[in-house]
Structure formats: structure tokens, C-alpha cells
Backbone as CSV, one residue per row, in Angstrom:
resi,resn,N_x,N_y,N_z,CA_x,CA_y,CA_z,C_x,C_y,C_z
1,UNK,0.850,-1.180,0.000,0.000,0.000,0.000,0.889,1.235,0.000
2,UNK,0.465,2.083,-0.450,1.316,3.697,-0.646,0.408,4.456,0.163
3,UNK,1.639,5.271,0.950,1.499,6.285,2.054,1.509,7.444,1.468
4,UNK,0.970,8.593,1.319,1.397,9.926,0.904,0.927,10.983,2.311
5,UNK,2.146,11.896,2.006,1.954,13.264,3.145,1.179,14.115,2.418
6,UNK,0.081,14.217,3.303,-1.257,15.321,2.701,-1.008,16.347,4.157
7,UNK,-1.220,17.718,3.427,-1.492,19.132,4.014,-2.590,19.030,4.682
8,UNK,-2.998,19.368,5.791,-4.917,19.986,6.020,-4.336,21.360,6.382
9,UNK,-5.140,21.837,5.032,-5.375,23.650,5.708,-6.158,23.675,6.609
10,UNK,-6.134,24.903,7.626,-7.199,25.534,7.987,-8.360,25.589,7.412
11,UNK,-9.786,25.808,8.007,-10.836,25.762,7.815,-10.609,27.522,7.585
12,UNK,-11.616,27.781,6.202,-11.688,28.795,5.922,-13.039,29.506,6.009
13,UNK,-14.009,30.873,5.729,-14.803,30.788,5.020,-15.549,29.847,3.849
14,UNK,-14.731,30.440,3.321,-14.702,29.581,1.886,-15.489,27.987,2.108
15,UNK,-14.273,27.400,2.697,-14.529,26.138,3.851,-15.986,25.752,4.238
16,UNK,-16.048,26.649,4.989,-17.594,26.764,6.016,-18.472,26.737,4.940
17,UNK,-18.958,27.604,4.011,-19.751,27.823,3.466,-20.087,26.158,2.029
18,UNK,-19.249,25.454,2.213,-18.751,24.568,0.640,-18.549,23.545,1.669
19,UNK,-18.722,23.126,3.108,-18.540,22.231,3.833,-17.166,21.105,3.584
20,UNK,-16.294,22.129,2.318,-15.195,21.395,1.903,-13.631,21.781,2.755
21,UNK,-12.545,21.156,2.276,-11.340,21.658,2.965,-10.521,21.419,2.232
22,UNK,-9.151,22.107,2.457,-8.233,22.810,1.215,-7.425,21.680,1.743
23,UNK,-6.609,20.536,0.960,-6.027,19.728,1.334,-4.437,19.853,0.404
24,UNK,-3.136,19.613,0.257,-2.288,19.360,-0.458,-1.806,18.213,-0.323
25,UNK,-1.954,17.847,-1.654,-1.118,15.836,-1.391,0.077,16.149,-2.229
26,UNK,1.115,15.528,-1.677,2.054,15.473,-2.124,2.388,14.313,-2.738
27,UNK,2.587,14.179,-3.642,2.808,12.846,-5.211,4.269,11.863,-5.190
28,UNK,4.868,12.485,-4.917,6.227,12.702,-4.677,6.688,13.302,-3.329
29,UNK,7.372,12.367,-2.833,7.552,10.790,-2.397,6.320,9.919,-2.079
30,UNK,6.503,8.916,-2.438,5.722,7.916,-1.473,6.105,6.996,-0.748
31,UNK,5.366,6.459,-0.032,6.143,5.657,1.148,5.444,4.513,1.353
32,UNK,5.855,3.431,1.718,5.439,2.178,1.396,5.043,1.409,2.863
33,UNK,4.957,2.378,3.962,4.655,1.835,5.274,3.882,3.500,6.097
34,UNK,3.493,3.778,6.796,3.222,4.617,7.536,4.396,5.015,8.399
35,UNK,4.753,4.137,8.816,6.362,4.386,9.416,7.398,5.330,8.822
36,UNK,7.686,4.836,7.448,8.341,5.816,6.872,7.751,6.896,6.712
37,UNK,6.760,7.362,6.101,6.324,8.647,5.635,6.579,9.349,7.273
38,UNK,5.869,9.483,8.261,5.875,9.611,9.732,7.284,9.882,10.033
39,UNK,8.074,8.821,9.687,9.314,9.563,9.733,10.064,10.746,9.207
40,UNK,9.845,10.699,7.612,9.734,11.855,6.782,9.138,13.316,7.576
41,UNK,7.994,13.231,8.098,7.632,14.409,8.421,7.905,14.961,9.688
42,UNK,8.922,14.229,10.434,9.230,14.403,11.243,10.630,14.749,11.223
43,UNK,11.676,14.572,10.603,12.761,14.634,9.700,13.053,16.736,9.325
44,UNK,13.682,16.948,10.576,13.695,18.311,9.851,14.588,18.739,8.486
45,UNK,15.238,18.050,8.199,15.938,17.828,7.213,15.524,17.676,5.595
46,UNK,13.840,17.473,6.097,12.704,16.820,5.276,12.428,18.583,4.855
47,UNK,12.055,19.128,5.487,11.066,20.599,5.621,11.270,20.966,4.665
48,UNK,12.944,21.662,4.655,12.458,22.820,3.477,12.072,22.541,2.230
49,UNK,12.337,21.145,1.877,11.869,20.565,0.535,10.434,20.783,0.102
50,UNK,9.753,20.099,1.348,8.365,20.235,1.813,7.459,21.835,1.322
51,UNK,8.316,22.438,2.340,7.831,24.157,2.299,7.979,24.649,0.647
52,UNK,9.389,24.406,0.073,9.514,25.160,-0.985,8.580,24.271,-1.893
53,UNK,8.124,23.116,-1.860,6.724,22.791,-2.243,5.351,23.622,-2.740
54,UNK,5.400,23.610,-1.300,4.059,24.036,-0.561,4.038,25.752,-1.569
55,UNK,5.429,26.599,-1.295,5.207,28.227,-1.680,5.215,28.051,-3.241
56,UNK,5.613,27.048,-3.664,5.531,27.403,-5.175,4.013,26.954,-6.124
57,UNK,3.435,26.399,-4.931,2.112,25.998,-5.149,0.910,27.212,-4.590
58,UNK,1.668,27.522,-3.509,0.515,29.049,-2.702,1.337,29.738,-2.434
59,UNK,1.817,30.627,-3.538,2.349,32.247,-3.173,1.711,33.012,-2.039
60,UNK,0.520,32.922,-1.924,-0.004,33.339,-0.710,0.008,32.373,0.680
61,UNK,0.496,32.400,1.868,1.006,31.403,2.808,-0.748,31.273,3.356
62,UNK,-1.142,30.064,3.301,-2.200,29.782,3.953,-2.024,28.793,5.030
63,UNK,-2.189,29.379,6.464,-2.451,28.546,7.447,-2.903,27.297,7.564
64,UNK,-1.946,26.318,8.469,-1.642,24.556,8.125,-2.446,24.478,9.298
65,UNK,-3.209,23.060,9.054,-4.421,22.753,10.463,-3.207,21.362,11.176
66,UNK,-2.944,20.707,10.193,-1.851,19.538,9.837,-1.294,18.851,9.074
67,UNK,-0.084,18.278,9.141,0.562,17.223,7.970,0.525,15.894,8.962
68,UNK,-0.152,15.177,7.682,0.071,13.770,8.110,-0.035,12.866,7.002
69,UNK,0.360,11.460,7.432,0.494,10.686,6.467,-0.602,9.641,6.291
70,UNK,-0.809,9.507,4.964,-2.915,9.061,4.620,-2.598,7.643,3.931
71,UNK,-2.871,6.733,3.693,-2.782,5.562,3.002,-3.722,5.556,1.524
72,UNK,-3.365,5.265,0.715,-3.953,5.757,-0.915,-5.678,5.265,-1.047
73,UNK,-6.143,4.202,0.164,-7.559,4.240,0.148,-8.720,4.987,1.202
74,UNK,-7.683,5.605,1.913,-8.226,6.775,2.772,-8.366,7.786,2.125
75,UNK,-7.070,7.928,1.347,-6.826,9.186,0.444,-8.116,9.262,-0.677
76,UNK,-8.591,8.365,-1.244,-9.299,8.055,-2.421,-10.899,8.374,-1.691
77,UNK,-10.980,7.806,-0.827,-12.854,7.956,0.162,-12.685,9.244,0.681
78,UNK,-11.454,10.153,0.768,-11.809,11.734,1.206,-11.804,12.200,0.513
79,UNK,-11.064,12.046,-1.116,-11.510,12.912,-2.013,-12.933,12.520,-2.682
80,UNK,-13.035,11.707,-2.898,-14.869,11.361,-3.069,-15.596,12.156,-2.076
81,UNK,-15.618,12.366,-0.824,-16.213,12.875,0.059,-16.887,11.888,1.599
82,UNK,-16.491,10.641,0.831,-16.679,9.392,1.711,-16.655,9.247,3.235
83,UNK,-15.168,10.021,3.075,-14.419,9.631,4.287,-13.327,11.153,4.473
84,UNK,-13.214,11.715,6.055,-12.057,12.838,6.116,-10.917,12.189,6.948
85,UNK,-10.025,13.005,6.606,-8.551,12.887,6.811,-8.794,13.677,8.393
């Protein structure tokens, strides 16, 4: 099974009103246990890769709720709406 590190933004307006939430998955890397990824994000060594990610995707810095690591059929039932992270 493949692990990926997904963003949870903050709950926004926007948010509230669309009962939705601003999520970033990251594609690249994946990780083949929960262990590893978990480690990864814990890994400060990991960050700035992470961050310079994150700014070249939102020039504007939007407030992080959390990073954590999702398994690809969790990942799949929250973007359907199934299931949240």
C-alpha cells in the first residue's frame, strides 16, 4: 500500500460555506509503510523541501491545520467525500 503526506489547511470561510477543505497531497515521495512517511515528516531535514513545495504551489502562505500521512484508500474515500482525513 502507498502512504502519501497530505497538508490539512485551515478551515476557511470559503470552507464553512462549501462544507469542503483545502487539502495538499504530495505525489512525490511515497512511502510504502506509515512508518516511513511519519518519519519523513518528522525529519527536519525533510522541511524545506516540503515548504519550498508548498510556496511554489501558494504564493499566498495559507495557514496549516496539519501534515500527516494518509494511506492511498483513505486518500481516495476523502476525495470522493466518503471519508475525512
Amino acid at each position: 500500500m502507498k502512504f502519501f503526506i497530505v497538508v490539512v489547511f485551515a478551515m476557511s470561510q470559503a470552507d464553512l460555506a462549501d462544507g469542503g477543505r483545502d487539502l495538499y497531497v504530495f505525489t512525490e515521495p511515497t512511502y510504502t509503510t506509515q512508518q516511513e512517511c511519519e518519519q519523513d515528516i518528522l525529519d527536519p531535514e525533510v522541511y524545506p523541501g516540503l515548504v519550498a513545495k508548498l510556496i511554489s504551489e501558494y504564493p499566498q502562505p495559507k495557514p496549516i491545520d496539519a501534515v500527516v500521512c494518509v494511506d492511498e484508500t483513505t486518500l481516495e474515500q476523502s476525495l470522493q467525500g466518503s471519508q475525512s482525513i
